[in-house]
CHARMM-style PDB file with segment names, atoms N, HN, CA, C and O in Angstrom:
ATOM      1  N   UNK     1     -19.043  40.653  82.497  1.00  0.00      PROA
ATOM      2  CA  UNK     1     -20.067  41.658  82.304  1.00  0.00      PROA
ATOM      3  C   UNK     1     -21.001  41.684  83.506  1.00  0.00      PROA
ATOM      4  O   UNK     1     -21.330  40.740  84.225  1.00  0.00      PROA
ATOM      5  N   UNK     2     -21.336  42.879  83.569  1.00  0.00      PROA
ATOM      6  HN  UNK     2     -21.068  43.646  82.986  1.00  0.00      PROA
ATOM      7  CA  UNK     2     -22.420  43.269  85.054  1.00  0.00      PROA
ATOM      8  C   UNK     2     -23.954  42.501  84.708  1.00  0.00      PROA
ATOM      9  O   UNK     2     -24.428  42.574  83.574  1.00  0.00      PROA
ATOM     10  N   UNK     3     -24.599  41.823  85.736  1.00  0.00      PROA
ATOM     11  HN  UNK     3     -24.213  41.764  86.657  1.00  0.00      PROA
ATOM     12  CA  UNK     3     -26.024  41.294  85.312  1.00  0.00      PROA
ATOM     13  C   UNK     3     -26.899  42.487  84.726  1.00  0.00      PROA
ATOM     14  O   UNK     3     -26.581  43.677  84.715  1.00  0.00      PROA
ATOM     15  N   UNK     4     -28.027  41.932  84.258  1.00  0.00      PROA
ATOM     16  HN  UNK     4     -28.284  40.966  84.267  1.00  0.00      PROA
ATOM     17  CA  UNK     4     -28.529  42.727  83.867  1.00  0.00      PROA
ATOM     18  C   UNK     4     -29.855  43.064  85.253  1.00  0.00      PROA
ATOM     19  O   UNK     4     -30.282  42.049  85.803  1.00  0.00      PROA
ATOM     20  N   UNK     5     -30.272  44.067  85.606  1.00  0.00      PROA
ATOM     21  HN  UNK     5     -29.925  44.892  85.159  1.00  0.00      PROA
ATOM     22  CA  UNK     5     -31.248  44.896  86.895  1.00  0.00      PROA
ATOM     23  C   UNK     5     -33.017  44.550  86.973  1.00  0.00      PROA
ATOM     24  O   UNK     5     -33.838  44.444  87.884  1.00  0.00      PROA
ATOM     25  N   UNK     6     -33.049  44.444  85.327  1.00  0.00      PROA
ATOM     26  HN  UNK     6     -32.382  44.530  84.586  1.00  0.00      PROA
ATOM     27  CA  UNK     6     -34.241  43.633  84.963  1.00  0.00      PROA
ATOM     28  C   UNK     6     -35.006  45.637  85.058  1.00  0.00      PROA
ATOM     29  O   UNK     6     -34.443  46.732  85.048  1.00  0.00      PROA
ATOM     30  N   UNK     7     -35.920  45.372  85.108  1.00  0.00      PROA
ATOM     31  HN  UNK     7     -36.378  44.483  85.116  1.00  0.00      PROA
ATOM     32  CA  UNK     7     -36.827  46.159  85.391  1.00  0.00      PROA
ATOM     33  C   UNK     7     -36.318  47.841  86.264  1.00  0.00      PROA
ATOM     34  O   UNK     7     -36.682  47.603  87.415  1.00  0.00      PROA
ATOM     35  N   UNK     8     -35.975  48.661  86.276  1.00  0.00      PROA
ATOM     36  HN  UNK     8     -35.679  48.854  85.340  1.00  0.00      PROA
ATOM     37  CA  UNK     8     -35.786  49.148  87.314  1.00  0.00      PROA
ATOM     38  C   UNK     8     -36.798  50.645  88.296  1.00  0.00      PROA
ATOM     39  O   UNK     8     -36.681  51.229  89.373  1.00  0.00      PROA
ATOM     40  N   UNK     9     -37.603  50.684  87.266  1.00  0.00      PROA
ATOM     41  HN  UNK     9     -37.698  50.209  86.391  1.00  0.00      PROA
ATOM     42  CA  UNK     9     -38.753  51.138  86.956  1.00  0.00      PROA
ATOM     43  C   UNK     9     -39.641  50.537  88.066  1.00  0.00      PROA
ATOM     44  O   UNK     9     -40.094  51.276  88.941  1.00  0.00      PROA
ATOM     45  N   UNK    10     -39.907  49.168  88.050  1.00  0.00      PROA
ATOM     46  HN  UNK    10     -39.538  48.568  87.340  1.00  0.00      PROA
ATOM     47  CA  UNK    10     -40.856  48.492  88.880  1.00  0.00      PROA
ATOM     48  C   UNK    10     -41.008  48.553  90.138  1.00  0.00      PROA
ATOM     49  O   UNK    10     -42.059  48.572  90.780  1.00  0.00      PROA
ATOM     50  N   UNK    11     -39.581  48.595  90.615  1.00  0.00      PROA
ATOM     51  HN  UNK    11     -38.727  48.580  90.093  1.00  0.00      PROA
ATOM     52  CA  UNK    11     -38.699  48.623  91.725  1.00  0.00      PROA
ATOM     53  C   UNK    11     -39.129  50.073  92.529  1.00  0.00      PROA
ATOM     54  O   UNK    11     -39.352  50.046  93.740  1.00  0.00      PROA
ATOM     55  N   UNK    12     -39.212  51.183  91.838  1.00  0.00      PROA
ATOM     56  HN  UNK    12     -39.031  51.205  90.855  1.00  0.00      PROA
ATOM     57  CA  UNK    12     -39.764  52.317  92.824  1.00  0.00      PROA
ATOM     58  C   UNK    12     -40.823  52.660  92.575  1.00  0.00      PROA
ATOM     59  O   UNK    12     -41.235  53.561  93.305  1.00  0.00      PROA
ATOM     60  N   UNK    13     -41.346  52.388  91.977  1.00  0.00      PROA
ATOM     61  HN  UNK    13     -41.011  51.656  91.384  1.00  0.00      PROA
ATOM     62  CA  UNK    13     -43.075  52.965  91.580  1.00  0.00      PROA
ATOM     63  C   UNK    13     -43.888  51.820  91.585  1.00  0.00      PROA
ATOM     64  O   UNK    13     -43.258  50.769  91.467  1.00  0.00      PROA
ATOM     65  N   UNK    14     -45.341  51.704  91.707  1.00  0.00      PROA
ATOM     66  HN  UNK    14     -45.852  52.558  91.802  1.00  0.00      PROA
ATOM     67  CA  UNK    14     -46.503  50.671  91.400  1.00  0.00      PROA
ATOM     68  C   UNK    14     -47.502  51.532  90.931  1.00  0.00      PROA
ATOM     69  O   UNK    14     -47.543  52.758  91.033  1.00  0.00      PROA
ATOM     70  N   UNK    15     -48.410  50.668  90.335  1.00  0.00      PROA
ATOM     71  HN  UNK    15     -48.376  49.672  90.252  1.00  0.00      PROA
ATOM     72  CA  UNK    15     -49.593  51.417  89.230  1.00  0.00      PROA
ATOM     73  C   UNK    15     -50.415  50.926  90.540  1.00  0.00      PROA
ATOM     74  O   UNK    15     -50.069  49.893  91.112  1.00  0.00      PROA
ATOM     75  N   UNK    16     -51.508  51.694  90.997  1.00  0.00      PROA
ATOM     76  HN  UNK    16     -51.789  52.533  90.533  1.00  0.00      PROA
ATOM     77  CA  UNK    16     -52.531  51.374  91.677  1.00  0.00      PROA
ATOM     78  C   UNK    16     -53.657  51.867  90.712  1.00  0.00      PROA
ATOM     79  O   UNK    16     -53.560  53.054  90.403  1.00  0.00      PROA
ATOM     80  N   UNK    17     -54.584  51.259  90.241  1.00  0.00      PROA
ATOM     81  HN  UNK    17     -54.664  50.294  90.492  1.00  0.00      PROA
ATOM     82  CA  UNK    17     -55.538  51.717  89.492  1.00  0.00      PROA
ATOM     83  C   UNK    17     -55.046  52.547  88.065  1.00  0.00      PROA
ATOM     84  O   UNK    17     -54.284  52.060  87.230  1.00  0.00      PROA
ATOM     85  N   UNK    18     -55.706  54.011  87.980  1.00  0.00      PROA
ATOM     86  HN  UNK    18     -56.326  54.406  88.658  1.00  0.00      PROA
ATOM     87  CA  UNK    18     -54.941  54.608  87.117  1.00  0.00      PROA
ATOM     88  C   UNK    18     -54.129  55.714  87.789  1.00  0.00      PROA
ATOM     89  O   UNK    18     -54.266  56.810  87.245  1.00  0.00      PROA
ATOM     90  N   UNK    19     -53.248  55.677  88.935  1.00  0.00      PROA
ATOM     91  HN  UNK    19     -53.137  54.787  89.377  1.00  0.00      PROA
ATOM     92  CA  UNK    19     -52.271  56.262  89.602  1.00  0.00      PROA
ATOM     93  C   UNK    19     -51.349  55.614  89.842  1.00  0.00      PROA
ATOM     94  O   UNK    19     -51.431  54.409  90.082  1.00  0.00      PROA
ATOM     95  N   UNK    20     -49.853  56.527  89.824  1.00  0.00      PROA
ATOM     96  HN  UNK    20     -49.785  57.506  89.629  1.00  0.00      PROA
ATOM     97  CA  UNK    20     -48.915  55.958  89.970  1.00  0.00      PROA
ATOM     98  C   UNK    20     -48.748  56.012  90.910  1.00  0.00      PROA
ATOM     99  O   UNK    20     -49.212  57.112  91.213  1.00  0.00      PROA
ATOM    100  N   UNK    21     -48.177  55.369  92.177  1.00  0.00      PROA
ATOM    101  HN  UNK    21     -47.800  54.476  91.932  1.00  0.00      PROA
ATOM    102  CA  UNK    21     -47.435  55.313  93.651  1.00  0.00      PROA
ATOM    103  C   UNK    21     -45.813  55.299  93.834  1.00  0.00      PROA
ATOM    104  O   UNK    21     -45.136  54.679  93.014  1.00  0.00      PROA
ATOM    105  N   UNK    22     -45.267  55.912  94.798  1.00  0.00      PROA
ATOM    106  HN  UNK    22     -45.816  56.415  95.465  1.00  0.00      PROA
ATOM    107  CA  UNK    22     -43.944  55.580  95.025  1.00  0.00      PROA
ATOM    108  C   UNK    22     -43.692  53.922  95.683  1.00  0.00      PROA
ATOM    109  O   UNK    22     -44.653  53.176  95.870  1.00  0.00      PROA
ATOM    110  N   UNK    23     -42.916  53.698  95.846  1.00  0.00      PROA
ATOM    111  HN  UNK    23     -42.135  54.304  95.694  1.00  0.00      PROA
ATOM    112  CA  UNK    23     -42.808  52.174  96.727  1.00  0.00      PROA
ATOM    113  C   UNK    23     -41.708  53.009  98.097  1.00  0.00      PROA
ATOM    114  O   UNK    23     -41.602  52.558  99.237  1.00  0.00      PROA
ATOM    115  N   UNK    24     -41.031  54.233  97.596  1.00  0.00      PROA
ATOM    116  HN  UNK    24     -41.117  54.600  96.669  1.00  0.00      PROA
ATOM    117  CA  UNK    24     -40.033  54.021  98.865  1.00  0.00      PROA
ATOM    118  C   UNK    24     -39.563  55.478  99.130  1.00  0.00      PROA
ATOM    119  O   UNK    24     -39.971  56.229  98.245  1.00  0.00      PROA
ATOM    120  N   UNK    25     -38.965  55.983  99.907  1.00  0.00      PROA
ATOM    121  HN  UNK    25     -38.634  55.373 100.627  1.00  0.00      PROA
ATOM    122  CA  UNK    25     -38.790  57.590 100.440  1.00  0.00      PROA
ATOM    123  C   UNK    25     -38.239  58.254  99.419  1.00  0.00      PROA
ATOM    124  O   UNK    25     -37.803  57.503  98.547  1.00  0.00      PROA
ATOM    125  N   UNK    26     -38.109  59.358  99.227  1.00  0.00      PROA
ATOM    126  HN  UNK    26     -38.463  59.969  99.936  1.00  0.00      PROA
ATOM    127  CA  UNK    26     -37.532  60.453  98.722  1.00  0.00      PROA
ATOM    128  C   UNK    26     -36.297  60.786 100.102  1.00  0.00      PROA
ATOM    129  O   UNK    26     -36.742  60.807 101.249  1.00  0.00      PROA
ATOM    130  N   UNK    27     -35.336  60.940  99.953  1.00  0.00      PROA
ATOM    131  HN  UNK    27     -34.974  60.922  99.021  1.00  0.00      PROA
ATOM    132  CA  UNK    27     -34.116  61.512 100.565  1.00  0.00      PROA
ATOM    133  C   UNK    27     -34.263  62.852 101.365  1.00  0.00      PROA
ATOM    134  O   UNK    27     -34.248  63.708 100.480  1.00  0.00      PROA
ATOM    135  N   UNK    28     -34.354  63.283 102.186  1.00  0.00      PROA
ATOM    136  HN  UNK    28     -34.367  62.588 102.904  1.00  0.00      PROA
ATOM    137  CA  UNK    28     -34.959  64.642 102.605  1.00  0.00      PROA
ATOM    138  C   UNK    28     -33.793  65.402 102.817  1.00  0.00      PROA
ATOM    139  O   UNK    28     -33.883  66.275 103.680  1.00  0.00      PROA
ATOM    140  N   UNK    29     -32.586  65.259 102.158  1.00  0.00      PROA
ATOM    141  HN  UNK    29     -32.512  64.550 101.457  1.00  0.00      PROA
ATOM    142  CA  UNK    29     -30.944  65.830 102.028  1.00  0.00      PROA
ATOM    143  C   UNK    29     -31.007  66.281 100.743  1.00  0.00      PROA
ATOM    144  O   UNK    29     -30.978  67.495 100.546  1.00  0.00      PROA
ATOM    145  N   UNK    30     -31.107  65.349  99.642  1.00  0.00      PROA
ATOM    146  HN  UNK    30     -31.131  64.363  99.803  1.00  0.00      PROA
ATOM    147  CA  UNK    30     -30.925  65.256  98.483  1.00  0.00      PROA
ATOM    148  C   UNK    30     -32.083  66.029  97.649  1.00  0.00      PROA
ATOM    149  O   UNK    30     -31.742  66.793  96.747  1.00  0.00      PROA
ATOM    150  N   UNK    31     -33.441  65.828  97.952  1.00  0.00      PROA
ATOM    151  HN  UNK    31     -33.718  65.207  98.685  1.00  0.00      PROA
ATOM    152  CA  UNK    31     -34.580  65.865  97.730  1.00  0.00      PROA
ATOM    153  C   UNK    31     -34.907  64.934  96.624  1.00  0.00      PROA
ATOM    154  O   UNK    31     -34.273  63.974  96.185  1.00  0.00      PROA
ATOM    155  N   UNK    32     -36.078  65.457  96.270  1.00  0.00      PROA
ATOM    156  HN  UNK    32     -36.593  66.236  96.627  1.00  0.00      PROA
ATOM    157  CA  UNK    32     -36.641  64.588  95.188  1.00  0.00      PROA
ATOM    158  C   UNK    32     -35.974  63.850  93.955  1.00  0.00      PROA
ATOM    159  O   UNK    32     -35.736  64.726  93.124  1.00  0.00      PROA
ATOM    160  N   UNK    33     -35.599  62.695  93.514  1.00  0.00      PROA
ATOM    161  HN  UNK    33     -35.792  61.983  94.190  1.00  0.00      PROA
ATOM    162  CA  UNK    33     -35.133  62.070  92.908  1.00  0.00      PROA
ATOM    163  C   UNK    33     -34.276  61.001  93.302  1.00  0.00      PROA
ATOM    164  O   UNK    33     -34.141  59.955  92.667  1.00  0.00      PROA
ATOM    165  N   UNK    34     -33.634  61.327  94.490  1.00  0.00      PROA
ATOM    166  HN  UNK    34     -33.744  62.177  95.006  1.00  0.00      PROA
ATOM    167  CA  UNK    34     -32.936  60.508  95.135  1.00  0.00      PROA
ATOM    168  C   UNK    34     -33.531  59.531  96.187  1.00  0.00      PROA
ATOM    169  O   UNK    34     -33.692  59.897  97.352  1.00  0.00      PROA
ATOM    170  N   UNK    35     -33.799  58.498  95.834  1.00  0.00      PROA
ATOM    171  HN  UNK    35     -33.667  58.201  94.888  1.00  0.00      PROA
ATOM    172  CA  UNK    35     -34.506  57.293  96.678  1.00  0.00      PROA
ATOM    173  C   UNK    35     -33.794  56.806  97.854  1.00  0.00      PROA
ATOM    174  O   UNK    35     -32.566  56.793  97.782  1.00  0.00      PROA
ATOM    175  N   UNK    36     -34.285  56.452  98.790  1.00  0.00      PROA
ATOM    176  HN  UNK    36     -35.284  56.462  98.849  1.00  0.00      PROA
ATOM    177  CA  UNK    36     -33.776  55.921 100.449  1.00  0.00      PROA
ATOM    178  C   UNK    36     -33.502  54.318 100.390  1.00  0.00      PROA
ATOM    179  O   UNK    36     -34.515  53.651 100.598  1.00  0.00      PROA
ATOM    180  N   UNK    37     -32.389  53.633 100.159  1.00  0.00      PROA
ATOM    181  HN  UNK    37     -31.566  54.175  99.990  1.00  0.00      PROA
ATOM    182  CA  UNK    37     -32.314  52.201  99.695  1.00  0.00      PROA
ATOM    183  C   UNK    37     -33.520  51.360 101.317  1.00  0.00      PROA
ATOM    184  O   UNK    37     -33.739  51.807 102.442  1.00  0.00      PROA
ATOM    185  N   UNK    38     -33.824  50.538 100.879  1.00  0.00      PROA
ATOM    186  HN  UNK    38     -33.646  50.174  99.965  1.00  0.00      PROA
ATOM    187  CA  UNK    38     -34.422  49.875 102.590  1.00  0.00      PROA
ATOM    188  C   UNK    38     -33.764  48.485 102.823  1.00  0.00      PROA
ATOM    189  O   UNK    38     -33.370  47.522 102.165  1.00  0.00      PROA
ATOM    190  N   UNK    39     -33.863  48.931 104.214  1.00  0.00      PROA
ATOM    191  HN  UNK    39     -34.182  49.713 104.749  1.00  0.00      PROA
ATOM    192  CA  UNK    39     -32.565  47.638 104.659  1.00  0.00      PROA
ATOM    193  C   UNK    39     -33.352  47.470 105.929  1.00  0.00      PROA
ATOM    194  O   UNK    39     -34.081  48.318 106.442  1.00  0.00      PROA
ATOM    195  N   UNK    40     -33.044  45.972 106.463  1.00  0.00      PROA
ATOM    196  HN  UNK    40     -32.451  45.283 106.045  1.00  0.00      PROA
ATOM    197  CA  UNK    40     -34.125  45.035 107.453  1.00  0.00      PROA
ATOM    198  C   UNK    40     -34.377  46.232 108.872  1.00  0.00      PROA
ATOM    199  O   UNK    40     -35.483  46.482 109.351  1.00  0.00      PROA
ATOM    200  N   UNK    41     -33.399  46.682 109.219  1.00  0.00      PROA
ATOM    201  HN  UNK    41     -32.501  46.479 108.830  1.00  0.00      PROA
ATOM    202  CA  UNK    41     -33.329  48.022 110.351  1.00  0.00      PROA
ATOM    203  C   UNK    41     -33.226  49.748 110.073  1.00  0.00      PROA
ATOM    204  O   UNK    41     -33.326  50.670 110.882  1.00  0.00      PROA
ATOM    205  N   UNK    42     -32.989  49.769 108.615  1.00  0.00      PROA
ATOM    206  HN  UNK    42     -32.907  49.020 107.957  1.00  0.00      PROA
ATOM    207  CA  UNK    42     -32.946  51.448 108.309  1.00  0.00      PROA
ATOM    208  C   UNK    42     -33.091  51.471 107.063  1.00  0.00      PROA
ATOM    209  O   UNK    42     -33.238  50.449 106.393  1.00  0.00      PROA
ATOM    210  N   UNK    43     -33.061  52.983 106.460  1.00  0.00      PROA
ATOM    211  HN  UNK    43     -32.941  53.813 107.005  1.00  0.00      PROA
ATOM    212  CA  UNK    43     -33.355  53.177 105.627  1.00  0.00      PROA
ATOM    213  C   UNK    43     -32.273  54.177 105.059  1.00  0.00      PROA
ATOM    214  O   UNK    43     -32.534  55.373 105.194  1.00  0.00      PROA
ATOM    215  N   UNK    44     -31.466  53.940 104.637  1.00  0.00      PROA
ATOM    216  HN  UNK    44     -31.255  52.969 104.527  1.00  0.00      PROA
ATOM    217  CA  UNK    44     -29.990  54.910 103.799  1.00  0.00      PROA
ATOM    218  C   UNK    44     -30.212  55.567 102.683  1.00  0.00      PROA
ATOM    219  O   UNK    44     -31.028  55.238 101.822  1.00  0.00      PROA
ATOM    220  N   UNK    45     -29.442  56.584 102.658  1.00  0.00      PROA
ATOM    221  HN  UNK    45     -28.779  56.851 103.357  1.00  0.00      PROA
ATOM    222  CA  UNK    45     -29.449  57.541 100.815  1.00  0.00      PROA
ATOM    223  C   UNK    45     -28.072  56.402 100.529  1.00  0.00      PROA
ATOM    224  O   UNK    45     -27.734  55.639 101.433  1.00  0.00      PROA
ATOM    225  N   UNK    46     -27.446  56.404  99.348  1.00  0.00      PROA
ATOM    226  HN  UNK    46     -27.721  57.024  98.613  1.00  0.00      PROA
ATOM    227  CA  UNK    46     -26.575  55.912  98.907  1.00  0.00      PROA
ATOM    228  C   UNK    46     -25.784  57.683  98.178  1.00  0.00      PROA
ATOM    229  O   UNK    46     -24.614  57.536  97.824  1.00  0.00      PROA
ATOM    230  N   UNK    47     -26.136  58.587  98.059  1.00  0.00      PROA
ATOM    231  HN  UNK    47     -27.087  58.707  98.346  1.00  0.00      PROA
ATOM    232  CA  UNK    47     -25.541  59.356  97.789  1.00  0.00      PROA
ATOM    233  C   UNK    47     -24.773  60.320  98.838  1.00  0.00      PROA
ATOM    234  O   UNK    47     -23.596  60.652  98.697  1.00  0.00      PROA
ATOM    235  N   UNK    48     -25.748  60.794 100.094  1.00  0.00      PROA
ATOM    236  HN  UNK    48     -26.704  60.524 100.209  1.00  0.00      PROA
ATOM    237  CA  UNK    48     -25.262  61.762 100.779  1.00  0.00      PROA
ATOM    238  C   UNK    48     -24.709  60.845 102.169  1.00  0.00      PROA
ATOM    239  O   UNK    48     -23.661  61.156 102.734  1.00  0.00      PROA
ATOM    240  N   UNK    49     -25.462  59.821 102.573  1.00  0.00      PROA
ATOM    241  HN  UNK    49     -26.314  59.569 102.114  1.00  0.00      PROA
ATOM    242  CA  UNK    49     -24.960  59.003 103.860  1.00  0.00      PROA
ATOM    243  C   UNK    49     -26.313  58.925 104.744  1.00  0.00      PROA
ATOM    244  O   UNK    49     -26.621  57.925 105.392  1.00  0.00      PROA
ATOM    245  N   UNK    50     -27.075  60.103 104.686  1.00  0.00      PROA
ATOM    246  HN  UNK    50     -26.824  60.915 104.159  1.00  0.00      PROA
ATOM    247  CA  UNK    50     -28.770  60.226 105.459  1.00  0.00      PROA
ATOM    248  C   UNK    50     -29.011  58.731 105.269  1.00  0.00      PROA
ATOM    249  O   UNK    50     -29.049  58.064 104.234  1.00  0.00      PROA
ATOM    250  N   UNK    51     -29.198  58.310 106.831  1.00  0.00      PROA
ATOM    251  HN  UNK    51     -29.167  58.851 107.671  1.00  0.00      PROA
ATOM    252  CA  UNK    51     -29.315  57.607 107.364  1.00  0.00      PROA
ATOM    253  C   UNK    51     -30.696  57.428 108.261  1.00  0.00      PROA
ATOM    254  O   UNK    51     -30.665  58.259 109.170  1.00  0.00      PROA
ATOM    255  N   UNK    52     -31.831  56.664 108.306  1.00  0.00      PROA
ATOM    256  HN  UNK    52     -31.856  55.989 107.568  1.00  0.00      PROA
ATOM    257  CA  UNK    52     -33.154  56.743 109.520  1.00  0.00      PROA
ATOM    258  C   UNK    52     -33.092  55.665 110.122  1.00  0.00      PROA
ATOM    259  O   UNK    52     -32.975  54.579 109.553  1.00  0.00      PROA
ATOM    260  N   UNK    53     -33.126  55.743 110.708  1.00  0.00      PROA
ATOM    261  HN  UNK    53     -33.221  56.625 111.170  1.00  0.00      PROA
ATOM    262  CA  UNK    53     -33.482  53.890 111.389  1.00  0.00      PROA
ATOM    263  C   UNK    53     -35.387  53.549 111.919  1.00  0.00      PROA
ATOM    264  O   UNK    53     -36.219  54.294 112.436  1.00  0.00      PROA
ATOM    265  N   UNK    54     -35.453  52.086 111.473  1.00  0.00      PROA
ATOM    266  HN  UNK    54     -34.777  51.481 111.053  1.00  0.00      PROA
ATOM    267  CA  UNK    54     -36.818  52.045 111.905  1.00  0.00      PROA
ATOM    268  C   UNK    54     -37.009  51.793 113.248  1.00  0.00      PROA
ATOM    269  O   UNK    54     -36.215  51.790 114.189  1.00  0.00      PROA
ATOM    270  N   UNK    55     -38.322  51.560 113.175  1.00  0.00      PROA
ATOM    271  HN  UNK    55     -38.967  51.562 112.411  1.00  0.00      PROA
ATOM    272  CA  UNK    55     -38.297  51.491 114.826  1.00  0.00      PROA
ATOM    273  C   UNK    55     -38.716  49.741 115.327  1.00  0.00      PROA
ATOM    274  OT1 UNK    55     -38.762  49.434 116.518  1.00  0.00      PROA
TER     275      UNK     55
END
């Protein structure tokens, strides 16, 4: 059986006060809903391939 993800909720959003925040990009291919995974040098969609690299 697959582990369980725990939380997954936590993972893209944070409560700052009484507002919610994103933690990580929106996809600018995909648009809104589709999150940018982050990795030590870039930042990938997992759906379309959009790819950024940091600097």
């Amino acid at each position: 059986m697959a582990k369980a993800k725990g939380d997954v909720v936590s993972r893209f959003y944070e409560i700052k006060g009484d507002k919610v925040v994103r933690k990580r990009k929106f996809c600018p291919r995909c648009g809104e809903g589709v999150f940018l995974a982050e990795h030590k040098d870039r930042r990938t969609c997992g759906k379309c391939g959009y790819t950024e690299f940091k600097k």
